[in-house]
C-alpha positions as CSV (number, residue, x, y, z in Angstrom):
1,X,83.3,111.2,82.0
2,X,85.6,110.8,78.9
3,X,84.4,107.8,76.4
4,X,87.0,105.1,75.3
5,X,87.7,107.2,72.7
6,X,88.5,110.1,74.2
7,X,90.8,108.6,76.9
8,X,92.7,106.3,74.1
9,X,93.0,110.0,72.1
10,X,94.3,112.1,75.3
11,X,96.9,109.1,76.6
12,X,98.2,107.2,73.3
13,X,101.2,108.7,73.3
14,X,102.2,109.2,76.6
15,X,101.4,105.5,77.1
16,X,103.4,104.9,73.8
17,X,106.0,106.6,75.3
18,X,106.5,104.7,78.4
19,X,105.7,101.0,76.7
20,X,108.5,102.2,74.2
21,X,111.0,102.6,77.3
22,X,109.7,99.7,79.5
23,X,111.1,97.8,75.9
24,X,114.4,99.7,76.2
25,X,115.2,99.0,79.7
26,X,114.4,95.6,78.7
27,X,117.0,95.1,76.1
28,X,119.3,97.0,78.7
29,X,118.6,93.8,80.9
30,X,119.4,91.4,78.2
31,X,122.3,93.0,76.9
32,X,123.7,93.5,80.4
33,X,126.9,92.0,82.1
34,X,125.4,89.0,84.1
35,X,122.1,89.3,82.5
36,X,118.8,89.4,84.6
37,X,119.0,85.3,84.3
38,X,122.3,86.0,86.9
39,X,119.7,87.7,89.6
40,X,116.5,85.5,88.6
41,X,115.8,86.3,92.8
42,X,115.9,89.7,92.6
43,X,112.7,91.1,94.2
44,X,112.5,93.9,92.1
45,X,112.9,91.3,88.8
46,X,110.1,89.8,90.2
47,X,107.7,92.7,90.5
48,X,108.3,94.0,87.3
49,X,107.4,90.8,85.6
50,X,104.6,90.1,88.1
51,X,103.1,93.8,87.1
52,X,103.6,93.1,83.0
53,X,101.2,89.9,83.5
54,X,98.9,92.0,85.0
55,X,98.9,94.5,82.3
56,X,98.6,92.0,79.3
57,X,95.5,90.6,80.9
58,X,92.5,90.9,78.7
59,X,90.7,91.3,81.9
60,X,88.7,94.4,81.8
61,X,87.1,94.2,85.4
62,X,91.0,93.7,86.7
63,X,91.8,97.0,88.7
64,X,95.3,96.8,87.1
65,X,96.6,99.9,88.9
66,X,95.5,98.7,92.5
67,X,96.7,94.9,91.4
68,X,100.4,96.8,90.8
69,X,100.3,98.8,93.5
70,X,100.3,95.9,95.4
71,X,103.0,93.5,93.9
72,X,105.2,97.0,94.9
73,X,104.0,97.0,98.2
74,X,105.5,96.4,101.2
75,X,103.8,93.1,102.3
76,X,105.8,92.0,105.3
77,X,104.0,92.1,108.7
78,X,104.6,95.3,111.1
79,X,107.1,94.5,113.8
80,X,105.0,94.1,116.9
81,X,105.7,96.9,119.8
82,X,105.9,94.6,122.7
């Protein structure tokens, strides 16, 4: 098993690299015809903020990648085979 260390050494900048974009699309959001404020319904709006809360908690017993998985999850009840 890697320490804290050693995991914050081998990922940095691959994580970096992907916070760094998250930011981009972002300001591509913002600075978009109609804004994200024009689709505040938008499922997929919705999930993406839902999964940042999740990954700004200070929560270290939070199973942040099972709690994402599951705002992007299909939810909605199987149809029933009747």
């Amino acid at each position: 098993m890697l320490s804290s260390q050693q995991v914050l050494d081998r990922y940095f900048p691959e994580v970096r690299a992907w916070l760094i974009q998250t930011a981009a699309v972002m300001d591509r959001l913002d600075r978009a015809a109609g804004s994200p404020h024009a689709v505040p319904e938008d499922e997929r709006l919705i999930q993406f903020y839902k999964s940042l809360e999740v990954l700004a908690s200070n929560d270290h017993e939070a199973d942040r990648a099972k709690k994402i998985q599951m705002i992007f999850s299909d939810q909605t009840p199987a149809p029933s085979r009747d």
